[in-house]
N, CA, C and O atoms as a Maestro MAE file, in Angstrom:
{
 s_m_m2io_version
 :::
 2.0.0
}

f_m_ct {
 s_m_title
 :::
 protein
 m_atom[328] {
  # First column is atom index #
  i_m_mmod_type
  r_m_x_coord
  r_m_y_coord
  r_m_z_coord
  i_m_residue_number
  s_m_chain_name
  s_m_pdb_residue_name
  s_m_pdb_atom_name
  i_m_atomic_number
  :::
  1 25 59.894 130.929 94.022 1 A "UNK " " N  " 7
  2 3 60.412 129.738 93.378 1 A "UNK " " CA " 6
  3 2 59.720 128.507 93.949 1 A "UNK " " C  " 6
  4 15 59.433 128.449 95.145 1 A "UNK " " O  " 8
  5 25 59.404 127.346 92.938 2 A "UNK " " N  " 7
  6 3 58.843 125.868 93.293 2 A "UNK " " CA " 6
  7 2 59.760 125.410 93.650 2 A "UNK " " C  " 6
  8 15 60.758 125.732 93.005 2 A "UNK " " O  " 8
  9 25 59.966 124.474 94.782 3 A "UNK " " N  " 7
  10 3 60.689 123.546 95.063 3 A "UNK " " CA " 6
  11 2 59.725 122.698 96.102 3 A "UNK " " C  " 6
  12 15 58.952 122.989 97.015 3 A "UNK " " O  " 8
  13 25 60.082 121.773 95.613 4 A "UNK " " N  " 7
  14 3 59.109 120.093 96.343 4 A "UNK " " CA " 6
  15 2 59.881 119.069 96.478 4 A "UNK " " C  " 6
  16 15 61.012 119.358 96.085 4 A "UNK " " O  " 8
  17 25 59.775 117.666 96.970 5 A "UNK " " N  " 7
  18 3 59.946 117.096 96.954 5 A "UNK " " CA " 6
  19 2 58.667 115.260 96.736 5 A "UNK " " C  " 6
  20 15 58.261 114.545 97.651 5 A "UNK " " O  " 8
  21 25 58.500 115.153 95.718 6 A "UNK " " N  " 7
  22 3 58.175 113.823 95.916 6 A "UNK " " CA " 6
  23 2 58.720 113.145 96.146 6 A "UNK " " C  " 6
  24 15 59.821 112.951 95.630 6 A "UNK " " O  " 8
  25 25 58.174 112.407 97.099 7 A "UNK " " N  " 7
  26 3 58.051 110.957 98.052 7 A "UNK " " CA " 6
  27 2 57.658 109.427 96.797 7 A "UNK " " C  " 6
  28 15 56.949 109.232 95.810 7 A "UNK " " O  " 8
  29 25 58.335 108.900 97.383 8 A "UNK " " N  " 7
  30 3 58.242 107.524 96.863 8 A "UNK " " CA " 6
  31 2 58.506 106.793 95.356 8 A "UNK " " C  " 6
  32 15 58.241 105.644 95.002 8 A "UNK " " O  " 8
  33 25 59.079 107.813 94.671 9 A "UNK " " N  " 7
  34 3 59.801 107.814 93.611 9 A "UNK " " CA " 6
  35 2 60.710 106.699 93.442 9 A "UNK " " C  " 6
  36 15 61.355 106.427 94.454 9 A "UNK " " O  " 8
  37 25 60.925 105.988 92.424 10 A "UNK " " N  " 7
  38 3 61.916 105.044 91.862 10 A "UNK " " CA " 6
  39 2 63.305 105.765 91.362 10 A "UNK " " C  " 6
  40 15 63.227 106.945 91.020 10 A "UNK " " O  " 8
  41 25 64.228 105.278 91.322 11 A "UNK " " N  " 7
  42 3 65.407 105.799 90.847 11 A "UNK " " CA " 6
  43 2 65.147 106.143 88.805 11 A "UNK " " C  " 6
  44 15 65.597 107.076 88.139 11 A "UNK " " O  " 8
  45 25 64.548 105.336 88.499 12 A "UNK " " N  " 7
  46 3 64.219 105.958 86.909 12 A "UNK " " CA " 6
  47 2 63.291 106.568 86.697 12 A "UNK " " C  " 6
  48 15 63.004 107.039 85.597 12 A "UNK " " O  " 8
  49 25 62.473 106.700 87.986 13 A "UNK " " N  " 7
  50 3 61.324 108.237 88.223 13 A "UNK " " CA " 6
  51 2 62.199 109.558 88.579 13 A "UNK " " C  " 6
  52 15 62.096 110.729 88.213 13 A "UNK " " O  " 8
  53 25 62.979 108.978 89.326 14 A "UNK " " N  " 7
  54 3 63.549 110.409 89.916 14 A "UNK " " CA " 6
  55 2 64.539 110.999 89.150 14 A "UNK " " C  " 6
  56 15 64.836 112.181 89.324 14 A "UNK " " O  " 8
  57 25 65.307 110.017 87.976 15 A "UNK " " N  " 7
  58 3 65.844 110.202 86.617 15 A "UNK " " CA " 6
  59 2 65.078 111.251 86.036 15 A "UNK " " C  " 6
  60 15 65.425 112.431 86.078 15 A "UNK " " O  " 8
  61 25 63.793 110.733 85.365 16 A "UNK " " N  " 7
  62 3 62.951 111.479 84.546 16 A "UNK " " CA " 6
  63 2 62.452 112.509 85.190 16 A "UNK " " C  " 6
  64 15 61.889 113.402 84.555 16 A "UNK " " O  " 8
  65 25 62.536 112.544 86.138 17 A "UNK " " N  " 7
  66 3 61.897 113.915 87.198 17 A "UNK " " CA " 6
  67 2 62.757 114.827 86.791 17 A "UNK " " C  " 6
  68 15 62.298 115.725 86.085 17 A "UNK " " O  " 8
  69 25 64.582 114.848 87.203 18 A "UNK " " N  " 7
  70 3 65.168 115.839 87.098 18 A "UNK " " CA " 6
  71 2 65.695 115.977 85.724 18 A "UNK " " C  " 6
  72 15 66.779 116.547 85.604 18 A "UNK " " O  " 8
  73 25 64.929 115.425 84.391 19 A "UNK " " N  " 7
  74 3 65.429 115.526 83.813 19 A "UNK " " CA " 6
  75 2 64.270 116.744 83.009 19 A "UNK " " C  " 6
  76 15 64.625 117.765 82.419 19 A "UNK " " O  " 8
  77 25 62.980 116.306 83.188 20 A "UNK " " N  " 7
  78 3 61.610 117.350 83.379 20 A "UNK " " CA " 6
  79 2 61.707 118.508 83.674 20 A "UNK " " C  " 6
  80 15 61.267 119.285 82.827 20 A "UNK " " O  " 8
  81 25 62.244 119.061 84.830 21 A "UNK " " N  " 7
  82 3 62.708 119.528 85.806 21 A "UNK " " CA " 6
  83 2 63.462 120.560 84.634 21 A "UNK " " C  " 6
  84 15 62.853 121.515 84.152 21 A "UNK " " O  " 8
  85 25 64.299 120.354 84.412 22 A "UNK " " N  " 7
  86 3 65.544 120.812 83.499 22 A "UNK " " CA " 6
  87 2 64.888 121.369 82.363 22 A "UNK " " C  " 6
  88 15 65.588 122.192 81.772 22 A "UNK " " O  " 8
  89 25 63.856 121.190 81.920 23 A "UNK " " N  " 7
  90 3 63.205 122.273 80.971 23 A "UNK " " CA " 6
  91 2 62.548 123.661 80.839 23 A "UNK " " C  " 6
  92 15 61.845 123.919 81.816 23 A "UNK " " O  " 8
  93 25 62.574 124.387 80.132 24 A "UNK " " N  " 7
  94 3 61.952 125.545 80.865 24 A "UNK " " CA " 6
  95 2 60.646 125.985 80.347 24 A "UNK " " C  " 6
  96 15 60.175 127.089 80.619 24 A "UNK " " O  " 8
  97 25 59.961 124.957 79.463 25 A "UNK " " N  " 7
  98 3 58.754 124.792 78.888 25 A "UNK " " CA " 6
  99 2 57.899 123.774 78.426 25 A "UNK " " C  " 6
  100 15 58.462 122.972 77.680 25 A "UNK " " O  " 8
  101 25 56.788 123.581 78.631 26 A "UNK " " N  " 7
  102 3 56.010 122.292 78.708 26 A "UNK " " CA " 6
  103 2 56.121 121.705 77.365 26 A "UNK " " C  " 6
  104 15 55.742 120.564 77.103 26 A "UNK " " O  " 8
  105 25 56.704 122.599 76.438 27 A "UNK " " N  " 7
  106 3 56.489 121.766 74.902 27 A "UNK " " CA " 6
  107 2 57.920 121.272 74.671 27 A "UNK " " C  " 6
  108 15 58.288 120.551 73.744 27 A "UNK " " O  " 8
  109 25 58.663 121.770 75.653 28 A "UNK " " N  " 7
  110 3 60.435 121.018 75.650 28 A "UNK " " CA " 6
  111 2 59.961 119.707 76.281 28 A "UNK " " C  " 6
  112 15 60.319 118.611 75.848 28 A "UNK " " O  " 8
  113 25 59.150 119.865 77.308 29 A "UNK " " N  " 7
  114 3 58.989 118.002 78.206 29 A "UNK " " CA " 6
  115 2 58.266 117.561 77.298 29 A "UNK " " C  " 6
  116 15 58.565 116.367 77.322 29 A "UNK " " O  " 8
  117 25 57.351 117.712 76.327 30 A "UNK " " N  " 7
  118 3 56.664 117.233 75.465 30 A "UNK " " CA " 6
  119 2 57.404 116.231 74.435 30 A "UNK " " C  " 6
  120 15 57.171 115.051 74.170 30 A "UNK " " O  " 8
  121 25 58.478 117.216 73.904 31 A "UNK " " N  " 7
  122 3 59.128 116.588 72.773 31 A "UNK " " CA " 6
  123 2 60.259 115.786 73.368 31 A "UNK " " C  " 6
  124 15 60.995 115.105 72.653 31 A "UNK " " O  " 8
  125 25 60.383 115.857 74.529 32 A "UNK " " N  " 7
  126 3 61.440 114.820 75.119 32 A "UNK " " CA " 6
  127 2 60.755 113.473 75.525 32 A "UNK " " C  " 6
  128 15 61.355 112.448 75.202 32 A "UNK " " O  " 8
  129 25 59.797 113.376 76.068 33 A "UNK " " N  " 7
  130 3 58.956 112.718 76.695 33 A "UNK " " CA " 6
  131 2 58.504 111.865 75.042 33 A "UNK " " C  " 6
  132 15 58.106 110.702 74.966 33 A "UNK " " O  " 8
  133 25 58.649 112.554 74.183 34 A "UNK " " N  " 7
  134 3 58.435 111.532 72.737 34 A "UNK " " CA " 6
  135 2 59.345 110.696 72.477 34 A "UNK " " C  " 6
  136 15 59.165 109.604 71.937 34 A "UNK " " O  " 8
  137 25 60.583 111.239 72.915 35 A "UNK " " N  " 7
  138 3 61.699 110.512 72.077 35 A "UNK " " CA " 6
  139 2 62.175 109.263 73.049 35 A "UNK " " C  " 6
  140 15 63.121 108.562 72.694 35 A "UNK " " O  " 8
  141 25 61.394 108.984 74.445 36 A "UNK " " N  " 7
  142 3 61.663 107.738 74.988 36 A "UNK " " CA " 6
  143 2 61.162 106.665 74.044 36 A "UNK " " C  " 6
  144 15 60.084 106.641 73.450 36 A "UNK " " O  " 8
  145 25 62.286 105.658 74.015 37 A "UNK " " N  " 7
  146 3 61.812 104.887 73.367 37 A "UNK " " CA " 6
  147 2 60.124 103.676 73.324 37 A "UNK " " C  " 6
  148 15 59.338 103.370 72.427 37 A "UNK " " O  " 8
  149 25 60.223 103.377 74.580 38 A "UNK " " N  " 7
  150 3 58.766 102.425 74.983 38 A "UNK " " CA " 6
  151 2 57.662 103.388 75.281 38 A "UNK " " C  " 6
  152 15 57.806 104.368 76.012 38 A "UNK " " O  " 8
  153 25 56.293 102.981 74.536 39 A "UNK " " N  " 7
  154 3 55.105 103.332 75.595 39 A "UNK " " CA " 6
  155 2 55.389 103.482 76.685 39 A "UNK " " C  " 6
  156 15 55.591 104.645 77.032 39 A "UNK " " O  " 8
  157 25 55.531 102.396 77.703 40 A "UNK " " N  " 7
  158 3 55.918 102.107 79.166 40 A "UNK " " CA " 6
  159 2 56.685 102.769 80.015 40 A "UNK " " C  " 6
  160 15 56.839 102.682 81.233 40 A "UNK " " O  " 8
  161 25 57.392 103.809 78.749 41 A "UNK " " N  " 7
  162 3 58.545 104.755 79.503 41 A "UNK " " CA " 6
  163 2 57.833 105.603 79.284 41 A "UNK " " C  " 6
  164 15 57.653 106.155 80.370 41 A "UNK " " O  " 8
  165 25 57.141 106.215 78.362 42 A "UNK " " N  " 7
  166 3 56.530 107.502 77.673 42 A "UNK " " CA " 6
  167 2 55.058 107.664 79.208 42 A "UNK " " C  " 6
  168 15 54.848 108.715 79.812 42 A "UNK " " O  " 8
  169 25 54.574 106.812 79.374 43 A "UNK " " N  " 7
  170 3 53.654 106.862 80.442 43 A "UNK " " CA " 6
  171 2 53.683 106.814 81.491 43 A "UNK " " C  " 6
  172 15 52.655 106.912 82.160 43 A "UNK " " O  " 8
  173 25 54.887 106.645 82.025 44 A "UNK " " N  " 7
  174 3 55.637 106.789 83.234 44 A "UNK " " CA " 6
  175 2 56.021 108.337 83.306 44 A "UNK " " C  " 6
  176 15 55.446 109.224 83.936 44 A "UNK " " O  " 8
  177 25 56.905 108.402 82.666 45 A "UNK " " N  " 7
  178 3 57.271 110.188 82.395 45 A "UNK " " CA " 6
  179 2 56.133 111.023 82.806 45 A "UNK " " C  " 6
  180 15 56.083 111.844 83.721 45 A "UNK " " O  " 8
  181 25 54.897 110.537 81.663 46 A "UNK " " N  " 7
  182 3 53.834 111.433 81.776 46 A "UNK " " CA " 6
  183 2 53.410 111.559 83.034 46 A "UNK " " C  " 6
  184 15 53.021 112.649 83.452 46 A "UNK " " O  " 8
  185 25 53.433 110.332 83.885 47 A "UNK " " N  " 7
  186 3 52.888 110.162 85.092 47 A "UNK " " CA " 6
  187 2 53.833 111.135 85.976 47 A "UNK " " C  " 6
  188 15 53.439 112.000 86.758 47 A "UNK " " O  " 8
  189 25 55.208 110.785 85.661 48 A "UNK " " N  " 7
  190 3 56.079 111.918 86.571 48 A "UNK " " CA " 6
  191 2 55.318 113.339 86.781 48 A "UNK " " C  " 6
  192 15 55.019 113.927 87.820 48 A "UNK " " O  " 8
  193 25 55.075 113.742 85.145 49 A "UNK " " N  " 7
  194 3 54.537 115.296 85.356 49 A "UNK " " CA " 6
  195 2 53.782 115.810 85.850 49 A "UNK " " C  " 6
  196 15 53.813 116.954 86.304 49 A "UNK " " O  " 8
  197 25 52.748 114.868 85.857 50 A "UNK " " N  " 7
  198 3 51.531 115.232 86.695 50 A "UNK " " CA " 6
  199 2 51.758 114.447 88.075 50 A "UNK " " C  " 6
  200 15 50.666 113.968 88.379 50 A "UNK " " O  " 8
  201 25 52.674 114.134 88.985 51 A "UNK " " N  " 7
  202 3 52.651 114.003 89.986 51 A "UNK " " CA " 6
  203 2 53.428 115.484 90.289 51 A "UNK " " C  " 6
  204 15 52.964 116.246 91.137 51 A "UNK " " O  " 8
  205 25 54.366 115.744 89.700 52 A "UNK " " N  " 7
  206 3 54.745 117.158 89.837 52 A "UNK " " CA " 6
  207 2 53.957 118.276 89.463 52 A "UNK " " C  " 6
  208 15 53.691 119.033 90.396 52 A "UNK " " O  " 8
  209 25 53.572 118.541 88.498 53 A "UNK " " N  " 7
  210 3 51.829 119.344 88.937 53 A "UNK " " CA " 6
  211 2 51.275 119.100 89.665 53 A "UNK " " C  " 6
  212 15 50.407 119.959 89.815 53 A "UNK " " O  " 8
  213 25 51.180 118.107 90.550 54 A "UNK " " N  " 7
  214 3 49.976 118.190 92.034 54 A "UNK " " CA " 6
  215 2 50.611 118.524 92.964 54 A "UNK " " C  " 6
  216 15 50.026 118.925 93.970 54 A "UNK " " O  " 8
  217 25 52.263 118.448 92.898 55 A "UNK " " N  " 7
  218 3 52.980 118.821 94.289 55 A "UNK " " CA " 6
  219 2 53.120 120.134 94.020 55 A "UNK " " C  " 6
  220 15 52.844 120.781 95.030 55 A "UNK " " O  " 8
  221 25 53.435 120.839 93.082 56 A "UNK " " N  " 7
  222 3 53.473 121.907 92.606 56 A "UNK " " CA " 6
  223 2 52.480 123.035 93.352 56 A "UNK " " C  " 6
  224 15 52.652 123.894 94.217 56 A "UNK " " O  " 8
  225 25 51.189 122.501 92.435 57 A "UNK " " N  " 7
  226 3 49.981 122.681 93.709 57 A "UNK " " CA " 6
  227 2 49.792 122.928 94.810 57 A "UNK " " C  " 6
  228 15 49.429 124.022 95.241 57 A "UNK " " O  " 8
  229 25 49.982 122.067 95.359 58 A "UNK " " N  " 7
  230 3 49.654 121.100 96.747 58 A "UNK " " CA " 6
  231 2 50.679 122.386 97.585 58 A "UNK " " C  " 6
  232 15 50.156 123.088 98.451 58 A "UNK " " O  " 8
  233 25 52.366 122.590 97.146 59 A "UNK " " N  " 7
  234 3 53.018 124.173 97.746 59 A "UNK " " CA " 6
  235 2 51.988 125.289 97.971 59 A "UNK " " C  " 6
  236 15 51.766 126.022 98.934 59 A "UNK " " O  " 8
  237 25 51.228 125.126 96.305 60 A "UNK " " N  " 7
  238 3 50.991 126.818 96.407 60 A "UNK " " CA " 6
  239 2 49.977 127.008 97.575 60 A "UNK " " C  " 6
  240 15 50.186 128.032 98.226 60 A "UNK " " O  " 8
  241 25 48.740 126.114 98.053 61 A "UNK " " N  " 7
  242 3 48.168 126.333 98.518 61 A "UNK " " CA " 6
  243 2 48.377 125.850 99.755 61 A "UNK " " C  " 6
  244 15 47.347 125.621 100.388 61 A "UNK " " O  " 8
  245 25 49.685 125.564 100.441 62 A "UNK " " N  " 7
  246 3 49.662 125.376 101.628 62 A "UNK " " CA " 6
  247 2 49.619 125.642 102.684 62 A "UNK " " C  " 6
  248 15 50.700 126.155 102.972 62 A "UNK " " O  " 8
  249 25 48.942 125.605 103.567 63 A "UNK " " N  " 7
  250 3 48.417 126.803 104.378 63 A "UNK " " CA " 6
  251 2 47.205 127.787 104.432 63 A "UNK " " C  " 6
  252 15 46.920 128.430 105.442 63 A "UNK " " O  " 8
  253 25 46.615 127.838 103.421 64 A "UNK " " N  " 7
  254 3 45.464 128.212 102.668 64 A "UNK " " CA " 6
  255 2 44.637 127.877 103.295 64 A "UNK " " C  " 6
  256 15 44.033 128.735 103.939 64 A "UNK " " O  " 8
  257 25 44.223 126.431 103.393 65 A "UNK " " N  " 7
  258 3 43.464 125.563 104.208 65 A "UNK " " CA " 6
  259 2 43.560 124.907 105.024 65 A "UNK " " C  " 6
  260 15 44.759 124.735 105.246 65 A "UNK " " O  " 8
  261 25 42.686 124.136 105.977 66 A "UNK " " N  " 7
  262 3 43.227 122.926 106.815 66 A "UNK " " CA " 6
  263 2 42.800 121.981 106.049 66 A "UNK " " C  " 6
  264 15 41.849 121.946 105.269 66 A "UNK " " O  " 8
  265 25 43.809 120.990 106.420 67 A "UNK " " N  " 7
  266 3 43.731 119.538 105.508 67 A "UNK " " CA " 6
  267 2 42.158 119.183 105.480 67 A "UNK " " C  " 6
  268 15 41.316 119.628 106.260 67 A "UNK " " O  " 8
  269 25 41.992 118.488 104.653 68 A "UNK " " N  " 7
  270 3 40.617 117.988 104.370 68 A "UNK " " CA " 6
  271 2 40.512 116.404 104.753 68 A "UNK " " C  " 6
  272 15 41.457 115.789 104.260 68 A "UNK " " O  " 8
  273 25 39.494 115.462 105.600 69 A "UNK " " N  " 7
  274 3 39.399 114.381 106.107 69 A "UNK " " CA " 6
  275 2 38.597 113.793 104.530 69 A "UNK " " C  " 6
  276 15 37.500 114.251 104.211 69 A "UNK " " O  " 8
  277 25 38.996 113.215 104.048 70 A "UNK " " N  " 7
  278 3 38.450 112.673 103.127 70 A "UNK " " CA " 6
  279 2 37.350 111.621 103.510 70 A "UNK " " C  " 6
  280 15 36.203 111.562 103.067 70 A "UNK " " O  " 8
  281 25 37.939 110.827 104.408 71 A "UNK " " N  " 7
  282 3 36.772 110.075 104.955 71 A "UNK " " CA " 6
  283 2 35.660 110.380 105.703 71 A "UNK " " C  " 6
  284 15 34.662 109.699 105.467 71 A "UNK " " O  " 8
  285 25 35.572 111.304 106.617 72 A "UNK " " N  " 7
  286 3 34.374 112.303 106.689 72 A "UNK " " CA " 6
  287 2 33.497 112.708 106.219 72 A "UNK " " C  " 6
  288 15 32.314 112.566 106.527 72 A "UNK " " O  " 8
  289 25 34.277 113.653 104.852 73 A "UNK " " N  " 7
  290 3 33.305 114.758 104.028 73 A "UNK " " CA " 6
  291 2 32.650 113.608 103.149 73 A "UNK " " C  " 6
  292 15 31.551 113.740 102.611 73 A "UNK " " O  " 8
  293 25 33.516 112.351 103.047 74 A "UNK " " N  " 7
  294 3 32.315 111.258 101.872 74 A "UNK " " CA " 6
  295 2 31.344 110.800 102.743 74 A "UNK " " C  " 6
  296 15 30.300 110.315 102.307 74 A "UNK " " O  " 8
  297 25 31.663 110.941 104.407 75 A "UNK " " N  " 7
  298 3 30.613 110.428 105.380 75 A "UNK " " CA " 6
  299 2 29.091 111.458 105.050 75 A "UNK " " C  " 6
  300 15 27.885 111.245 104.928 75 A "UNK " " O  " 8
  301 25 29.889 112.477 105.014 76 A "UNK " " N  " 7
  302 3 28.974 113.644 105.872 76 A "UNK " " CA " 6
  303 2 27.889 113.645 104.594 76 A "UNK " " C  " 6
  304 15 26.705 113.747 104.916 76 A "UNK " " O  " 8
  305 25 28.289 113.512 102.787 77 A "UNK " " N  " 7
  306 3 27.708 113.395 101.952 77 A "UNK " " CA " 6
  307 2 26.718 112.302 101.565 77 A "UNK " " C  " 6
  308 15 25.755 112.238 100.802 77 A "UNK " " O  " 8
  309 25 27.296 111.529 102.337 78 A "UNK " " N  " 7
  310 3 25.931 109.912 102.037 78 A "UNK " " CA " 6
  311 2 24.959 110.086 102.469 78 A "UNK " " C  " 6
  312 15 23.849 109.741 102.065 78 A "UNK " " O  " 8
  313 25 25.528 111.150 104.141 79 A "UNK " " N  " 7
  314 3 24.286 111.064 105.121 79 A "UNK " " CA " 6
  315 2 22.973 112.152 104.022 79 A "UNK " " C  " 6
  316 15 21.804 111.914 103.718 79 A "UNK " " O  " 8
  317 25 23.685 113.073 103.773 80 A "UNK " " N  " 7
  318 3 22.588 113.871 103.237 80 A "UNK " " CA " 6
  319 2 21.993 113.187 102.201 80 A "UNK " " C  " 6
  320 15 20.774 113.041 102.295 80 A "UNK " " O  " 8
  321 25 22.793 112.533 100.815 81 A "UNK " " N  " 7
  322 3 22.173 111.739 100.408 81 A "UNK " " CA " 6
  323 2 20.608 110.573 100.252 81 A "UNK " " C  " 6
  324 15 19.784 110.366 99.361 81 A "UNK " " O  " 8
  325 25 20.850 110.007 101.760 82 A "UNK " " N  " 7
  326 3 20.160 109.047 102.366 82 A "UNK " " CA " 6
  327 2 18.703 109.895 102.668 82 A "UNK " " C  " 6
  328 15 17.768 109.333 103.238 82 A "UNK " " O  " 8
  :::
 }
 m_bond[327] {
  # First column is bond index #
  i_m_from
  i_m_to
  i_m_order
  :::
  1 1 2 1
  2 2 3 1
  3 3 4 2
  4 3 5 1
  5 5 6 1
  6 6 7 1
  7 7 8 2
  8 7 9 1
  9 9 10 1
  10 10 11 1
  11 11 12 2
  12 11 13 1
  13 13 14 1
  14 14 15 1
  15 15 16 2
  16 15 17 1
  17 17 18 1
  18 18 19 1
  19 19 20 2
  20 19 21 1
  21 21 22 1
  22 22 23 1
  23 23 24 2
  24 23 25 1
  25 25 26 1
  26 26 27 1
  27 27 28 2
  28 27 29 1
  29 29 30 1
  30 30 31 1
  31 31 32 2
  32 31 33 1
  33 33 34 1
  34 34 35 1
  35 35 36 2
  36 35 37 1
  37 37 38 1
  38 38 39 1
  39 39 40 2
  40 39 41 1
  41 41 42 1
  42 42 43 1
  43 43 44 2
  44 43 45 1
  45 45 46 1
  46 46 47 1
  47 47 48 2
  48 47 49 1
  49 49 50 1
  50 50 51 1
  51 51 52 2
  52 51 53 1
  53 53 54 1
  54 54 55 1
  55 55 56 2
  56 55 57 1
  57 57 58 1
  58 58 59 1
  59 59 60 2
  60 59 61 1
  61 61 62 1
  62 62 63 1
  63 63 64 2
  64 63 65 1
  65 65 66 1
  66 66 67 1
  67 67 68 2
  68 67 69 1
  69 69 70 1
  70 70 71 1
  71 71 72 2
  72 71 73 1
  73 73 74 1
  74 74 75 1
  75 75 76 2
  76 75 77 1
  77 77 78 1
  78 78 79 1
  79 79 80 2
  80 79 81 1
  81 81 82 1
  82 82 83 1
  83 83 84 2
  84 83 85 1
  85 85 86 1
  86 86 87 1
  87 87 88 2
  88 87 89 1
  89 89 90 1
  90 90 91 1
  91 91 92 2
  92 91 93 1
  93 93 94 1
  94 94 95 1
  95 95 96 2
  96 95 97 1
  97 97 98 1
  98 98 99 1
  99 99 100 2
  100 99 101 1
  101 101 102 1
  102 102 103 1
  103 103 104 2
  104 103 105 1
  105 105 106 1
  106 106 107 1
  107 107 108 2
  108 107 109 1
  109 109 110 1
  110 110 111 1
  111 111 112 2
  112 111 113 1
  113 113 114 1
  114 114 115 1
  115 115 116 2
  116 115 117 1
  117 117 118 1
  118 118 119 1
  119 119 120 2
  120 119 121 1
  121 121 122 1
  122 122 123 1
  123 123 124 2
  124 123 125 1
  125 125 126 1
  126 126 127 1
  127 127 128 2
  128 127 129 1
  129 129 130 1
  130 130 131 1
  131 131 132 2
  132 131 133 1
  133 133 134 1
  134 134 135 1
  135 135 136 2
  136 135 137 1
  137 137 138 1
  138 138 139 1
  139 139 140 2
  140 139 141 1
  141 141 142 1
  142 142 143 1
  143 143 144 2
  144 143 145 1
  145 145 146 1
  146 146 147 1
  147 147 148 2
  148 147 149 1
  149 149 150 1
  150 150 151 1
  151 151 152 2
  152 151 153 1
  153 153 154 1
  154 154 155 1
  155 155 156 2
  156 155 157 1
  157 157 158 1
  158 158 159 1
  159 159 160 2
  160 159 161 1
  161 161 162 1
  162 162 163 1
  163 163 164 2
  164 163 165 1
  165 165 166 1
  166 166 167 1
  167 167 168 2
  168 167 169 1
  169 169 170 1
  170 170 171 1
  171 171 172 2
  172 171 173 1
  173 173 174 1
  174 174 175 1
  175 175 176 2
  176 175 177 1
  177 177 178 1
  178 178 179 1
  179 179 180 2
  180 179 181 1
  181 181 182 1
  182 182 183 1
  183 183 184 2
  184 183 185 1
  185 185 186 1
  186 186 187 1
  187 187 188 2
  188 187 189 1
  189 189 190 1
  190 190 191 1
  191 191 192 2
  192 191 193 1
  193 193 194 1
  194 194 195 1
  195 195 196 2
  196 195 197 1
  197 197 198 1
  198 198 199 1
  199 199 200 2
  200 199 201 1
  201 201 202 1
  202 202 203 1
  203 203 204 2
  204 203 205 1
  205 205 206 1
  206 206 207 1
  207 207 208 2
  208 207 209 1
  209 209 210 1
  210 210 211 1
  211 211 212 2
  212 211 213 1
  213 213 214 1
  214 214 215 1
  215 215 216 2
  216 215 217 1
  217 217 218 1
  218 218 219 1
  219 219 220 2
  220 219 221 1
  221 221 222 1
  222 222 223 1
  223 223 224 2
  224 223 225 1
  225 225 226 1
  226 226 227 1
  227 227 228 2
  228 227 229 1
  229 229 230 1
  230 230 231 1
  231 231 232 2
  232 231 233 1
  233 233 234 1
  234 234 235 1
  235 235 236 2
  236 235 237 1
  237 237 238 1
  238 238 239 1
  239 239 240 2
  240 239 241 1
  241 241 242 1
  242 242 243 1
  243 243 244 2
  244 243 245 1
  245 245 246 1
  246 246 247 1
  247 247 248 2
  248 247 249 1
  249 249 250 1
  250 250 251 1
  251 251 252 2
  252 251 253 1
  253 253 254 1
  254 254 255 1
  255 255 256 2
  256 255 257 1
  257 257 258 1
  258 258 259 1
  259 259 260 2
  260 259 261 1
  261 261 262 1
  262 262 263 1
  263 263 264 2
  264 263 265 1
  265 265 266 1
  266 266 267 1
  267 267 268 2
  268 267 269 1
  269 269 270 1
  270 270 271 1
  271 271 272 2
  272 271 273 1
  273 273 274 1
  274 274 275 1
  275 275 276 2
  276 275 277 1
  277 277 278 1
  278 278 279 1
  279 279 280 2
  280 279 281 1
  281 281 282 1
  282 282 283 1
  283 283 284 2
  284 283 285 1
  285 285 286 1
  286 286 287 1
  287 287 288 2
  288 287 289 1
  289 289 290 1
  290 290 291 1
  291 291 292 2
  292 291 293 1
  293 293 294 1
  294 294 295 1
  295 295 296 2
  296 295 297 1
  297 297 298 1
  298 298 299 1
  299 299 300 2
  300 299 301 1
  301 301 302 1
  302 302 303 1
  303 303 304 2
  304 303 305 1
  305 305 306 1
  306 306 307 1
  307 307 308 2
  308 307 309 1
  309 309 310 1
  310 310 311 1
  311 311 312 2
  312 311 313 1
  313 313 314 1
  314 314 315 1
  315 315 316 2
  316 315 317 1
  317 317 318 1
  318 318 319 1
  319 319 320 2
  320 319 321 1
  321 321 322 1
  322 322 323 1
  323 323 324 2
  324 323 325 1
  325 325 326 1
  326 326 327 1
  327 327 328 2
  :::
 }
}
């Protein structure tokens, strides 16, 4: 079973989260995610989902690897670059 938690969520993110959450198929969040009324809400939502697809993620493979230094590996790439 998935279980996560995102961090830094708004109270009408974390609304639409468990309300996402509560579906048991991507074309149920689809057609819900239509019937908000604003753009502004509709792209927020969307944004919910795919922050929950990356945490989703981000579980499965944890442990898998060691964290990655992001600032490094763009170091280590310029150098070869250059």
């Amino acid at each position: 079973m998935i279980e996560f938690t995102i961090e830094g969520l708004n109270d009408r993110q974390r609304f639409l989260a468990d309300i996402i959450w509560s579906y048991e198929d991507m074309a149920d969040v689809q057609k819900f995610i239509k019937t908000l009324p604003t753009r502004a809400l509709r792209q927020e939502a969307h944004s919910v989902v795919e922050l929950m697809k990356m945490a989703a993620v981000e579980q499965c493979y944890e442990g898998i690897a060691e964290p990655v230094d992001a600032q490094a590996l763009l170091a280590k790439i310029s150098k070869r670059k250059g």
